[in-house]
MARNUFI-320074 format. One record per residue (C-alpha): x, y, z. Coordinates in Angstrom, 2 decimals. Layout:
<rs>
+---------+---------+---------+
|      c1 |      c2 |      c3 |
+---------+---------+---------+
|       X |       Y |       Z |
...
+---------+---------+---------+
</rs>
This chain:
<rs>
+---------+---------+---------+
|      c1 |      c2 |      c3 |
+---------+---------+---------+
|  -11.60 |  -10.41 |    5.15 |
|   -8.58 |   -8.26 |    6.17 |
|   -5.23 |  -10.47 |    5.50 |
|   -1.95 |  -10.00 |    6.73 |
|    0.21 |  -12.82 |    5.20 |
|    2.45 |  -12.58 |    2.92 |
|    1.81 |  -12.09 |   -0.85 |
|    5.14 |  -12.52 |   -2.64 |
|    6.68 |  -15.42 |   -4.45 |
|    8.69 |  -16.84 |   -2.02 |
|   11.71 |  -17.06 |   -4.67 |
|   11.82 |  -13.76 |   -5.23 |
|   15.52 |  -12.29 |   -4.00 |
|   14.09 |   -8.90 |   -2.36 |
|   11.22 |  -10.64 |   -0.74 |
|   13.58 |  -13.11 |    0.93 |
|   15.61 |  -10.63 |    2.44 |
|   15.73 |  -10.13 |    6.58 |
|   12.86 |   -8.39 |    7.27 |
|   14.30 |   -5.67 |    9.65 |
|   16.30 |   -4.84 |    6.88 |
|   13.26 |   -4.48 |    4.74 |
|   11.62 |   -2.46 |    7.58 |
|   14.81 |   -0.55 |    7.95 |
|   14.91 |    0.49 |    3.79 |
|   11.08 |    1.23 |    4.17 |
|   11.72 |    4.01 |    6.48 |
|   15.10 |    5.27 |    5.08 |
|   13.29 |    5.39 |    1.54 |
|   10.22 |    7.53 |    3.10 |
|   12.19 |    9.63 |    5.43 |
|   14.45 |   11.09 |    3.16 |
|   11.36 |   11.63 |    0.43 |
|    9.52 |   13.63 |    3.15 |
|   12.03 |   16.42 |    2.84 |
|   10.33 |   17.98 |   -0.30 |
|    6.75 |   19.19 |   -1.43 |
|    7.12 |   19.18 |   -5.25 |
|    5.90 |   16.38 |   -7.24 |
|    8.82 |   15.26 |   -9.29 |
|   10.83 |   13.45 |   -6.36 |
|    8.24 |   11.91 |   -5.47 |
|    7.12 |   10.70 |   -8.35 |
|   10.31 |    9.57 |   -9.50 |
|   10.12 |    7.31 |   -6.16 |
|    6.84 |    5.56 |   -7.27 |
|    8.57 |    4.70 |  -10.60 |
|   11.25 |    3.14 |   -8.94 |
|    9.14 |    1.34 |   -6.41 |
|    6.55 |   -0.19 |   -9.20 |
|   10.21 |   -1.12 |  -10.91 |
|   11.63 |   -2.78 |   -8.66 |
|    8.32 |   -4.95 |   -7.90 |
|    8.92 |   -8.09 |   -9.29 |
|   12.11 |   -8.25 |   -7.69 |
|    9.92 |   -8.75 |   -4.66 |
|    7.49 |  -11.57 |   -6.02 |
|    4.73 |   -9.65 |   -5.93 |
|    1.89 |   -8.82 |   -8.77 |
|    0.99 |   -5.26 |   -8.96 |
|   -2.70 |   -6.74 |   -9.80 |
|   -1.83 |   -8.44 |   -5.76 |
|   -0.48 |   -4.68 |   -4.73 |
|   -3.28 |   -2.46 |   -6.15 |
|   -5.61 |   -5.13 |   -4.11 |
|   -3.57 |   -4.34 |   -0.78 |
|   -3.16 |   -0.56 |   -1.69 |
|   -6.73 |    0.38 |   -2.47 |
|   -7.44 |    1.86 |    0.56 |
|   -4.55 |    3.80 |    0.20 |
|   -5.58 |    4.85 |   -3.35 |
|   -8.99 |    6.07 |   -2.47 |
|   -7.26 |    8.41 |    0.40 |
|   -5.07 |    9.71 |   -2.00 |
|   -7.64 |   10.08 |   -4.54 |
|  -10.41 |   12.03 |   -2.08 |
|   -7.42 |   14.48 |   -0.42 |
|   -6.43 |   15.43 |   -4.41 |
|   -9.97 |   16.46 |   -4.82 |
|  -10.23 |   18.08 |   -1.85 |
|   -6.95 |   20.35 |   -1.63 |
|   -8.00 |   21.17 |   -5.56 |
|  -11.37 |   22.16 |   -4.38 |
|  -10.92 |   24.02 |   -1.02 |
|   -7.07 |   25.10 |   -1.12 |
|   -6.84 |   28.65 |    0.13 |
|   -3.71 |   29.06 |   -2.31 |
|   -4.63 |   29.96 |   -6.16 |
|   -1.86 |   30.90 |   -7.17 |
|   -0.87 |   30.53 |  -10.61 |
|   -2.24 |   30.01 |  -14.26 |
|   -5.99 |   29.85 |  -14.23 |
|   -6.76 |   25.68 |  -15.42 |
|  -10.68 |   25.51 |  -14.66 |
|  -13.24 |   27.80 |  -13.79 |
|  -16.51 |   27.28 |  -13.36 |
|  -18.42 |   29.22 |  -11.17 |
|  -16.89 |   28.92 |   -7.20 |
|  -14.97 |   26.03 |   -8.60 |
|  -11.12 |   27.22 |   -9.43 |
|   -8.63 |   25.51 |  -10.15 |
|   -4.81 |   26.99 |  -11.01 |
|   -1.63 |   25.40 |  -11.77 |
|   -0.42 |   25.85 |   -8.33 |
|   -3.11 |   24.44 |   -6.35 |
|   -2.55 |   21.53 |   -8.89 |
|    0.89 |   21.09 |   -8.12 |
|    0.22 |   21.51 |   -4.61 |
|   -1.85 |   18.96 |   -4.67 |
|   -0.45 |   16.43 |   -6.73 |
|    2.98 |   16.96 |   -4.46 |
|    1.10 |   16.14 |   -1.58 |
|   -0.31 |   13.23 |   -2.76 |
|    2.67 |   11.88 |   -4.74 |
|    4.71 |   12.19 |   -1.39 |
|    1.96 |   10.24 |    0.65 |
|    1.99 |    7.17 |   -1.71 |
|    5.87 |    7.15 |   -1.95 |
|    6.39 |    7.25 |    1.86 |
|    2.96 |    4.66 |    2.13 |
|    4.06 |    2.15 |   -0.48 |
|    7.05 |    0.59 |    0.89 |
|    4.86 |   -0.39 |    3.80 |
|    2.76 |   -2.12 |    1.93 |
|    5.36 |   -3.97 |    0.04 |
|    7.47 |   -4.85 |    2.99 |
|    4.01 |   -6.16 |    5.16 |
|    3.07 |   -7.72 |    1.38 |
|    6.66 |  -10.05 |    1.62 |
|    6.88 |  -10.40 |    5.08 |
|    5.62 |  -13.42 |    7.55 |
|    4.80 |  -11.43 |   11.11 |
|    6.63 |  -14.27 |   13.17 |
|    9.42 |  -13.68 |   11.39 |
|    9.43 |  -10.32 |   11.56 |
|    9.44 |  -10.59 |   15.06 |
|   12.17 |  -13.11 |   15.28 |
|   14.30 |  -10.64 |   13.32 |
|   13.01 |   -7.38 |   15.89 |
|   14.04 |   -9.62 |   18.70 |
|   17.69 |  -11.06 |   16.89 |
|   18.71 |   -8.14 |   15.06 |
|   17.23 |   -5.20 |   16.19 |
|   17.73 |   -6.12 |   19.78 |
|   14.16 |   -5.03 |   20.56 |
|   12.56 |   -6.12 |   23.92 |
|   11.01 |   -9.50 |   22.95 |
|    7.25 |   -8.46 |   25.18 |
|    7.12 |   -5.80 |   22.71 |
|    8.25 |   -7.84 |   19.97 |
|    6.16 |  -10.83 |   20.75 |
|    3.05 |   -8.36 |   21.35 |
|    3.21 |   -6.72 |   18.06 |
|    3.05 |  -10.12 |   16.82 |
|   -0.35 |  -10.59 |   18.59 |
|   -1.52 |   -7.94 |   17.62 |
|   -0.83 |   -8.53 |   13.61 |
|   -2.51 |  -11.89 |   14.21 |
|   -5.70 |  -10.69 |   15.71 |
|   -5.97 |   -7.84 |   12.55 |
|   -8.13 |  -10.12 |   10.36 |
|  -10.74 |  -10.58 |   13.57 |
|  -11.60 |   -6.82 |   12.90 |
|  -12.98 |   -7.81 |    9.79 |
|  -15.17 |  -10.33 |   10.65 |
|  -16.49 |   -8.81 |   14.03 |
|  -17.04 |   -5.82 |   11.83 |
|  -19.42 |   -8.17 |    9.53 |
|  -21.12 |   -9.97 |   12.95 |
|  -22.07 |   -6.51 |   14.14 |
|  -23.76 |   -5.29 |   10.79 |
|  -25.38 |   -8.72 |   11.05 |
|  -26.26 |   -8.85 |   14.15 |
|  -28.07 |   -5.08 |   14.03 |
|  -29.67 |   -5.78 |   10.45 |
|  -31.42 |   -8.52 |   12.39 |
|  -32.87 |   -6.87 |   15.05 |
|  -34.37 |   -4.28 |   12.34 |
|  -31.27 |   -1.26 |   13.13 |
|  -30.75 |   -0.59 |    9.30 |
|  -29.62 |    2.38 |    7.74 |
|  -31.39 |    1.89 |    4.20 |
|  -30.61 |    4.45 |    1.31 |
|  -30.09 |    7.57 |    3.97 |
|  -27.03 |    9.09 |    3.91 |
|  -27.02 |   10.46 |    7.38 |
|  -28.56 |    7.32 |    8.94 |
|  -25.45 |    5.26 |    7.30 |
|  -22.91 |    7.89 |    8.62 |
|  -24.71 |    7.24 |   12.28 |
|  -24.74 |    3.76 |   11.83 |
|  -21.05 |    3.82 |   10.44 |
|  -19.92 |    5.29 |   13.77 |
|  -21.55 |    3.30 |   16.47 |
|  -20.47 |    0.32 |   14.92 |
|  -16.82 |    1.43 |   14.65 |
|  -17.08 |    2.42 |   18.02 |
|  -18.44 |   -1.23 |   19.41 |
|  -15.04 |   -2.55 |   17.44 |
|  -12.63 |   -0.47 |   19.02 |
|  -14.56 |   -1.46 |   22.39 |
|  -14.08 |   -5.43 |   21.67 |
|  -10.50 |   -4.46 |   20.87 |
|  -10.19 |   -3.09 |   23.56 |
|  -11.21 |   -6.10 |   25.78 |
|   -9.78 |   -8.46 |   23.26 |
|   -6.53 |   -6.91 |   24.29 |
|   -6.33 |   -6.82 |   27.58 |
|   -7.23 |   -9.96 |   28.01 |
|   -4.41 |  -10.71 |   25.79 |
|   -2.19 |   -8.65 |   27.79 |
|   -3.25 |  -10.26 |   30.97 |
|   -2.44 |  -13.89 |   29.44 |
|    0.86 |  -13.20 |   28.60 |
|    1.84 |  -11.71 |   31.47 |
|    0.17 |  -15.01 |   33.20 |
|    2.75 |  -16.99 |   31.05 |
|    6.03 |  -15.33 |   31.92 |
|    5.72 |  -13.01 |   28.99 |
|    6.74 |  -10.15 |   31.43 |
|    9.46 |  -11.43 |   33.06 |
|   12.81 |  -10.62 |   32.81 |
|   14.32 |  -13.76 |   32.00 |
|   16.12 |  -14.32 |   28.40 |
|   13.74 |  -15.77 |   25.99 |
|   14.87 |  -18.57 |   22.81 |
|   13.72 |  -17.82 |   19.47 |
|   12.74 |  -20.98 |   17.10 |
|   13.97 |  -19.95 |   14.28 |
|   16.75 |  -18.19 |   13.29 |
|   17.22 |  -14.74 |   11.26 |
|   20.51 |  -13.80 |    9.43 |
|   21.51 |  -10.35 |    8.86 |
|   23.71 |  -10.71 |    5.93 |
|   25.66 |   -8.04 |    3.32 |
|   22.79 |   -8.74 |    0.88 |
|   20.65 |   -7.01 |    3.50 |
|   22.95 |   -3.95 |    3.82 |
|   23.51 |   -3.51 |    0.68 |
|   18.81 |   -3.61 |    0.23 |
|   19.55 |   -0.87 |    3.26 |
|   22.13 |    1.27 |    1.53 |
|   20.59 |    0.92 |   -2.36 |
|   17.41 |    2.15 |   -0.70 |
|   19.26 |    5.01 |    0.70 |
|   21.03 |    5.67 |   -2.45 |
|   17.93 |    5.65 |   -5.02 |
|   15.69 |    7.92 |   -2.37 |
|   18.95 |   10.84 |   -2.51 |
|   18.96 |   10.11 |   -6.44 |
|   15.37 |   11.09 |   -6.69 |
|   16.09 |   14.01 |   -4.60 |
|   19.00 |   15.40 |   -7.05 |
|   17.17 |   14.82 |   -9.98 |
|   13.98 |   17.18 |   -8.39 |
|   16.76 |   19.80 |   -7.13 |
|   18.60 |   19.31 |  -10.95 |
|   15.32 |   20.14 |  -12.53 |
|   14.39 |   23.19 |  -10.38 |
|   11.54 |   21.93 |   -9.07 |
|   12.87 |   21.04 |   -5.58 |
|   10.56 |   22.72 |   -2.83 |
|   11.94 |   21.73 |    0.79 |
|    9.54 |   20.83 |    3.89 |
|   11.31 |   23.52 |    6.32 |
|   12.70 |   26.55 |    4.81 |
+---------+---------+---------+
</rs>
């Protein structure tokens, strides 16, 4: 079953920081990561995030859980760019017969993928420590956003472990009525398909009927709304903003110190 609430230790002094400013140190981190190809920065990036881990209550048995899908994708692109990657440039590593692979396809690769799981993993950790209602609280207090939007993203998190289980109820229901894909590959990528398209048509309905409701309920209107509960933005949480900020440039100047530095544009 898909799950969306939160992981951490609920002691932990990271994980009970506001959670725009988590969002907000999430995106800083990634953005300013994004700026180079090489590996090093990167890399440096994922040491610091797995570092600073326990200072947000969570496991890294509990993150690898979360993150698998995320390691598989990173796993299947790093074969891929090795094995199809117009670029061979460089030192000659493996070659066996149309298989070749050189040291810069390698670090092409590896840069690529580095990059993804830096900019991914603070998503995952800040989704990993964070309760959706009170992220929303915090969108509506602190970051001033419009509370329909706000209030709808929170839907929408809550209805994410549904997918799961419709996803489950369709397989069922088809395996009953004989509609089985067996050991063929082809029949299972066919299968796969239609039954990820019949999901995205229930979500579909699901949420417009949601939609509809709200706005049945006032949820569109333009009158003030009152939040239960009430998030702080305090100097602990600038200071999560700013140290984000400050580690992502560090990683940069240690790639552009070493030589290795290869920017996005330019």
């Amino acid at each position: 079953m898909i799950s969306i609430e939160p992981v951490a230790a609920p002691g932990a002094p990271l994980a009970r920081r506001n959670p725009v400013a988590k969002l907000a140190a999430a995106l800083v981190f990634s953005f300013i990561l994004i700026a180079t190809l090489d590996p090093v920065a990167p890399a440096l990036a994922i040491a610091v995030q797995l570092a600073v881990l326990p200072l947000f209550g969570i496991r890294y048995r509990v993150l690898a859980r979360r993150a698998w899908p995320l390691l598989a994708s990173a796993a299947g692109i790093l074969v891929t760019l090795v094995l199809f990657a117009a670029d061979r440039s460089g030192r000659v590593l493996v070659e066996a017969g149309p298989v070749l692979v050189t040291s810069g396809v390698l670090l092409t690769a590896l840069g690529l993928v580095l990059r993804m799981l830096a900019v991914a993993l603070p998503g995952v950790i800040v989704f990993a420590t964070t309760d959706p209602t009170d992220l929303a609280d915090a969108l509506i207090q602190n970051a001033k956003a419009p509370a329909r939007f706000a209030i709808g993203a929170l839907a929408a998190f809550r209805l994410v472990p549904l997918l799961g289980q419709e996803w489950q109820m369709i397989s069922m229901a088809r395996r009953a009525r004989g509609v089985d894909a067996a050991r063929n590959p082809v029949a299972k990528l066919r299968l796969f398909v239609s039954t990820a398209f019949a999901l995205l048509v229930g979500a579909i309905r699901r949420g417009t009927r949601l939609a509809v409701a709200m706005d049945a309920r006032g949820f569109d209107a333009g009158t003030p709304r009152t939040v239960a509960r009430r998030q702080r933005f305090t100097p602990a949480d600038g200071l999560l903003m700013a140290g984000a900020a400050v580690l992502a440039g560090a990683a940069l100047t240690v790639s552009i110190l070493l030589g290795t530095f290869r920017p996005l544009i330019g």
